[in-house]
C-alpha positions in Angstrom: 148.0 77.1 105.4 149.4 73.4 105.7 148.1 72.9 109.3 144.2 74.5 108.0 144.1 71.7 105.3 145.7 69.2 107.3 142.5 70.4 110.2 140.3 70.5 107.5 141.2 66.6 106.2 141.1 65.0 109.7 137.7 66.3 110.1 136.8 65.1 107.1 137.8 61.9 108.1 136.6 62.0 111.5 132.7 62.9 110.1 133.4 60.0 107.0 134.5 57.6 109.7 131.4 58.5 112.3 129.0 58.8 109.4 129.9 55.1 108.0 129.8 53.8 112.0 126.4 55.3 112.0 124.7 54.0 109.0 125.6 50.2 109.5 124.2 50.7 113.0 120.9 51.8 111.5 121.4 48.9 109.2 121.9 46.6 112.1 119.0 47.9 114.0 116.5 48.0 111.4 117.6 44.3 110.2 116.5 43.0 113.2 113.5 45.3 113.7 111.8 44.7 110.4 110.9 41.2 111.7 107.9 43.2 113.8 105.5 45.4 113.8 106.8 47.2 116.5 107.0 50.3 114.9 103.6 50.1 113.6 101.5 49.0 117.2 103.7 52.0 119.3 101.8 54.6 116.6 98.6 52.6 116.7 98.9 53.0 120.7 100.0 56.4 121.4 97.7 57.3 118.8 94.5 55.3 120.5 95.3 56.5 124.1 95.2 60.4 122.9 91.9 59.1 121.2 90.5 57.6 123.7 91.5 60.7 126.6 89.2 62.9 124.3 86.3 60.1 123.7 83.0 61.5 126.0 81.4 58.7 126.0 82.0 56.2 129.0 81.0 52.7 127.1 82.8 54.0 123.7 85.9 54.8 125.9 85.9 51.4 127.4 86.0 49.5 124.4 88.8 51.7 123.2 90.8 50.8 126.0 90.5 47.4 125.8 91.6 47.3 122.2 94.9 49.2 123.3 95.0 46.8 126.1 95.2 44.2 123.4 97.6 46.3 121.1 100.0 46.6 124.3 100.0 42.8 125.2 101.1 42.3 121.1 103.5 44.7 121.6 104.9 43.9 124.8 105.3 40.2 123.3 107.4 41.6 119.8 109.7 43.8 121.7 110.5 40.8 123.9 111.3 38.9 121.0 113.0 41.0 119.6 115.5 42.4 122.7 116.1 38.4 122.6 117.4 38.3 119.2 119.7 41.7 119.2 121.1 39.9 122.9 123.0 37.5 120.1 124.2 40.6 118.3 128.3 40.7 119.4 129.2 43.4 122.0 131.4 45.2 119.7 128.4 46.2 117.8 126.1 46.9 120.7 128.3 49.2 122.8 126.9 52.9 123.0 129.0 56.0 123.4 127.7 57.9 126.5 129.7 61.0 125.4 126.3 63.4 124.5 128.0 63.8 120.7 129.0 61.0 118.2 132.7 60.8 117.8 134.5 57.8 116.6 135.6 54.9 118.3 134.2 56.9 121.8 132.6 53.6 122.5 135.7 52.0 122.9 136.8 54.0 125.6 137.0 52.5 129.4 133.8 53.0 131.2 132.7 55.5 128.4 129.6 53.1 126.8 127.0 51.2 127.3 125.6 47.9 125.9 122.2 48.2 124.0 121.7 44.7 124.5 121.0 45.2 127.8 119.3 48.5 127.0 116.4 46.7 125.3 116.6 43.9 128.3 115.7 46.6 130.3 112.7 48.3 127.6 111.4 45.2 127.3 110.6 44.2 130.8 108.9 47.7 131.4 106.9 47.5 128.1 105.9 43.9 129.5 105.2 45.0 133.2 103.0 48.2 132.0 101.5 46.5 129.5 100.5 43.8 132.4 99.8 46.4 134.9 101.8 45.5 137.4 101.3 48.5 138.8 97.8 48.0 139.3 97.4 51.7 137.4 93.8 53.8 136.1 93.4 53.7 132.1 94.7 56.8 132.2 98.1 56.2 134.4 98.9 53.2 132.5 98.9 54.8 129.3 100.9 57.8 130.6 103.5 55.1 131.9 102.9 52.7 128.9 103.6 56.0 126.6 106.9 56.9 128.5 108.0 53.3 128.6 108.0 53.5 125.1 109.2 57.1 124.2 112.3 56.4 126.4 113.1 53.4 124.1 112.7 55.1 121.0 114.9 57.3 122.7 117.8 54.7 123.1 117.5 53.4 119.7 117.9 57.0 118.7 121.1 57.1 120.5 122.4 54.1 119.2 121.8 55.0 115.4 123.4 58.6 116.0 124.1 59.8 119.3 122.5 61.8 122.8 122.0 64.7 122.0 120.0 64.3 118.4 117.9 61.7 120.4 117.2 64.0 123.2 116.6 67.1 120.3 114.0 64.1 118.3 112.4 63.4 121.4 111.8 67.2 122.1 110.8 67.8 118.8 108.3 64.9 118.0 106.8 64.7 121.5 107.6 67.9 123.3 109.2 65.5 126.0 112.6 66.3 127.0 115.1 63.2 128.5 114.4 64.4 132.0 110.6 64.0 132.1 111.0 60.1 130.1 113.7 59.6 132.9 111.0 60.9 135.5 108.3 59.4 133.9 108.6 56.0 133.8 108.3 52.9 136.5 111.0 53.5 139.4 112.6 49.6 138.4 113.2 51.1 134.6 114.6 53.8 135.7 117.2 52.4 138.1 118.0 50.3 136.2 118.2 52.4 132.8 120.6 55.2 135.4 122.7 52.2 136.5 123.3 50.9 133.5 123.8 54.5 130.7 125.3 56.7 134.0 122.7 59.5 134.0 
């Protein structure tokens, strides 16, 4: 009976300890984000590209795109900013556990995290290059790449707040996109770089 309450308070522990680590990351994240409309322009263009796929008309469909050309370029420009403000946030704060579960203090283990800092680095030079079309894309490629670009780093602000596997379960249940297809899905230099950098 002792050892079953003795279990039953480390776990209690454990999920008190990871549940406190979790909210001041959200706390630390959204502290920096609520400086931008970031948030706000991502809906506005997901939103306008799905509009703008169904629009029949050719001239209508034009001017659509380039007002979520314009929307991109603002966007592009605020995530920049702000990967260049969390870059001064200290490392002890931006390492990521890439165990798929949250447990505490996994992201102080050797060669078992990631830095977020250089996470966003990463999301906000693809944001930049598709919204710039490096690529030299259609309408329609650039916002299926734009789209990933972003949904990937939704996805790794996910797994900062909380952990892997509840971003990869969000990501499946908001966009019916699982990790693999964002992975697939986005330019070759994000994702070389996003593999090198979280493992896989």
């Amino acid at each position: 009976m002792d050892t079953l309450i003795l279990a039953a308070l480390v776990f209690l522990a454990a999920y008190l300890f990871k549940a406190h680590a979790q909210k001041k990351r959200i706390a630390l994240l959204a502290s920096h984000l609520v400086r931008y409309d970031i948030e706000k322009l991502m809906e506005n263009l997901t939103s306008g590209y799905l509009r703008c796929l169904g629009e029949d008309d050719a001239e209508r469909r034009q001017q659509i795109w380039n007002l979520l050309d314009d929307t991109a370029s603002r966007l592009a420009g605020q995530f920049e900013r702000f990967a260049a403000e969390f870059a001064r946030v200290d490392e002890s704060e931006a390492r990521v556990s890439k165990l798929p579960l949250a447990l505490p203090l996994a992201q102080a283990l050797p060669g078992a995290s990631f830095d977020m800092r250089r996470a966003l680095a990463i999301h906000a030079r693809g944001i930049a290059d598709a919204a710039a079309n490096t690529q030299q894309l259609t309408a329609k490629s650039k916002a299926y790449l734009m789209s990933a670009e972003l949904f990937l780093m939704q996805h790794t602000c996910h797994w900062y707040c909380r952990s892997k596997a509840v971003a990869s379960a969000r990501m499946l249940a908001r966009h019916k996109t699982s990790y693999a297809q964002l992975i697939d899905s986005v330019a070759p230099k994000t994702r070389n770089d996003y593999l090198a950098l979280v493992g896989s």
